[in-house]
C-alpha angles and dihedrals in degrees: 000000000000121000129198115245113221118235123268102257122262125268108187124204116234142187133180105271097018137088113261100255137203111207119207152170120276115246143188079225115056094146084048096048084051093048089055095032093041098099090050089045097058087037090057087041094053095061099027097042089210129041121183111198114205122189098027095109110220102195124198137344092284092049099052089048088052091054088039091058094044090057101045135085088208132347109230132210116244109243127186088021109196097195126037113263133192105238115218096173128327115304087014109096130156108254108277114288100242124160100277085222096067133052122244105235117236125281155142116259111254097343089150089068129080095235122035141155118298089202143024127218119189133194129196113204093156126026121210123233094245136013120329091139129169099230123193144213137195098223093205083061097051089038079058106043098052118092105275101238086055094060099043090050088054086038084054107033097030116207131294114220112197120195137183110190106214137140094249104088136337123029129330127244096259094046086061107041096033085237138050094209109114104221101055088038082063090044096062098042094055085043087051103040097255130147114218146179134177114222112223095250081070091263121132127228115194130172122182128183114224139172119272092203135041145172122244115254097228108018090031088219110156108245130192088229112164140083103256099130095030092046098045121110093243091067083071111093100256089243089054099047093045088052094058097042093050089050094041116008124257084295087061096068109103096232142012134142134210133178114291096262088056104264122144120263098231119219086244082062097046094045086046088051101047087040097054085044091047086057087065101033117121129179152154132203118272114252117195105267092030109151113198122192117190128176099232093211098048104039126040107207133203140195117238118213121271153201126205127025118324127200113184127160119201125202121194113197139163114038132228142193125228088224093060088059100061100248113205094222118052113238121175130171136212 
């Protein structure tokens, strides 16, 4: 009778400033080499909250799906999508299309919604000349690092997510909802807390009202998980944000968030916000076959600016509720 020996467990490389990594040798059979290693690589995951693996050679887009699914529990749908993706099955998107010339703010994937990944896995098939790089950020350490009223107010008060659904930029209304048909797209905003209202030109306008910290569903570290600073309106290039109000009013921008009573986030706020999470980024250069595994509760993750082509795929897995993270505001849907 043969056995299967399990894998040696992981020890990842790290560097101030960089993801812990795991090197290894190239193979014909990536899926094959996760499927043996996937018990060390959530292992490694678990206490490092982010493992970047460099050398396995992913392939194409068939290939990556295979070793995501390998590694995760459950692929997940991706549900209240903010930027336009190219969809290659479910759980398996192409990363976010946002302008190359400027970064993506950090951030935790779906975090306004009341179910999201529990965990991230990235894929590099084309590496961009410069920059372009997935950074990372160990939300505890941000949580901690931001002045302590701010945070209790956001603890108190949560976060408010504004959104205006139009074809101007972001992602439509279908892409998001997964249907343009009204009445399901009601449904599942009554179902998810959500606040909405159709203008009279067809458009939608939501706002929900989320927590801004959580606690980790395994480890219960407290976590600054949301979009407050990504999502703000100020993200948006100045040009860009003047253009839309002026077309349709300040609703008529497609994001913005404000403190859970309804005040304005001020800039001070935001900058205050993307410096203290500069401070803990941490980050490397994609190299084509890259694999990069992150832990969506307890580190928040960005996109740097680029040059040249990018391919990046992005799998979302393991699901997780909002109520199962010890929100500090209570939301319920219908």
């Amino acid at each position: 009778m043969s056995s299967t020996c399990p894998a040696p467990p992981l020890d990842p490389s790290s560097r101030v400033g960089t993801p812990p990594m795991v090197r290894v040798t190239p193979t014909a059979d990536a899926p094959g080499w996760v499927a043996a290693h996937r018990d060390a690589l959530r292992a490694a995951v678990a206490v490092h909250g982010a493992v970047l693996v460099r050398g396995l050679g992913l392939g194409g887009a068939a290939k990556v799906t295979a070793v995501f699914r390998r590694l995760a529990t459950r692929l997940t749908a991706e549900r209240e999508r903010i930027a336009q993706r190219h969809v290659y099955a479910e759980g398996v998107y192409s990363a976010s299309r946002w302008p190359a010339s400027q970064p993506m703010p950090m951030h935790h994937e779906m975090s306004h919604a009341l179910e999201f990944p529990g965990l991230l896995l990235f894929a590099c098939l084309r590496a961009p000349t410069r920059g372009g790089e997935t950074a990372v950020a160990d939300a505890a350490a941000v949580r901690g690092a931001l002045p302590a009223d701010l945070v209790a107010r956001f603890e108190r008060e949560g976060w408010l997510l504004d959104r205006s659904y139009t074809d101007a930029i972001g992602a439509s209304l279908s892409e998001a909802f997964g249907t343009d048909d009204r009445a399901a797209v009601e449904r599942y905003c009554r179902a998810n807390a959500i606040e909405f209202a159709w203008r009279p030109d067809g458009g939608l306008r939501t706002r929900q009202r989320r927590s801004a910290v959580v606690r980790h569903p395994v480890t219960g570290v407290r976590c600054w998980f949301n979009q407050v600073a990504f999502l703000n309106e100020l993200t948006l290039p100045p040009e860009t944000r003047e253009f839309l109000v002026d077309v349709g009013g300040a609703d008529g921008l497609p994001f913005n968030t404000r403190f859970g009573n309804g005040d304005p986030i001020g800039a001070d706020v935001v900058h205050l916000i993307n410096k203290v999470y500069r401070v803990h980024t941490a980050s490397l250069p994609w190299q084509v076959g890259d694999l990069l595994i992150v832990d969506n509760v307890r580190i928040a993750h960005g996109r740097e600016p680029f040059t040249g082509p990018r391919e990046v795929l992005v799998g979302m897995a393991d699901p997780v509720r909002l109520a199962d993270c010890a929100p500090t505001i209570e939301v319920t849907g219908g």
